[in-house]
C-alpha positions in Angstrom: 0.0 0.0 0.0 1.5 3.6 -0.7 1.1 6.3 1.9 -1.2 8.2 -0.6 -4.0 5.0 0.1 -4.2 6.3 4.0 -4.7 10.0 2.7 -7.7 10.0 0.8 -8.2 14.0 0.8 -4.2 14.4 -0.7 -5.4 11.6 -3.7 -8.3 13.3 -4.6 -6.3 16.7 -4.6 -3.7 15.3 -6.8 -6.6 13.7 -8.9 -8.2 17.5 -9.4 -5.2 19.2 -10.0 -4.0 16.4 -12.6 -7.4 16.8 -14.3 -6.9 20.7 -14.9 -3.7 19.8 -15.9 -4.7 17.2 -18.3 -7.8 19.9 -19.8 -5.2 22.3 -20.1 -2.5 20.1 -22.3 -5.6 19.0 -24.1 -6.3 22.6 -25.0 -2.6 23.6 -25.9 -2.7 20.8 -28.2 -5.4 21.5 -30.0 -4.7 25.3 -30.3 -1.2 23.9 -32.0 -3.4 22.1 -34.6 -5.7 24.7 -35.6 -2.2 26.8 -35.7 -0.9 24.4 -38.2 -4.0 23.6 -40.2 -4.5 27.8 -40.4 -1.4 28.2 -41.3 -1.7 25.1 -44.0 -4.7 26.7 -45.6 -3.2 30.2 -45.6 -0.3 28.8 -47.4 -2.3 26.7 -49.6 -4.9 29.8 -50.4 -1.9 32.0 -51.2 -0.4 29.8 -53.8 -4.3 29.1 -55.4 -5.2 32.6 -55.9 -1.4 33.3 -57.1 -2.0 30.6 -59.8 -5.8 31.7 -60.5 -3.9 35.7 -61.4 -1.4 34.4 -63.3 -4.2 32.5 -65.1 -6.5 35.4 -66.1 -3.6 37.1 -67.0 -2.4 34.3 -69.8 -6.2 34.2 -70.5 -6.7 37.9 -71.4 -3.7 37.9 -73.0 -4.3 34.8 -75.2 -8.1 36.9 -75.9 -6.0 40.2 -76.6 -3.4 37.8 -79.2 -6.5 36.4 -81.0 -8.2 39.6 -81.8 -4.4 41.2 -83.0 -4.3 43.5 -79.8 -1.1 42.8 -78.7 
């Protein structure tokens, strides 16, 4: 038997605290995924709507080649 058996007030005070402590890991670690995923989209947003400009811009200027505008 440990000593903490015969102390049933100091286990359930360890018990408490180690649940807040557990809630609070559990809410640091998802903070550092939504961290990561926003920072995923962003990335992945950026690079889209760079590649959806550079496409208008080859499609107007393909428009502008067919009519002789250019």
């Amino acid at each position: 038997m440990t000593p903490l058996t015969h102390d049933p007030e100091r286990l359930a005070e360890l018990h408490d605290r180690a649940r807040v402590e557990a809630e609070a890991l559990r809410r640091e670690a998802l903070d550092d995924v939504w961290r990561g995923a926003n920072a995923a989209l962003a990335s992945t947003g950026a690079q889209a709507l760079r590649a959806a400009r550079r496409l208008a811009h080859r499609l107007l200027r393909h428009r502008a080649l067919a009519r002789g505008q250019v």
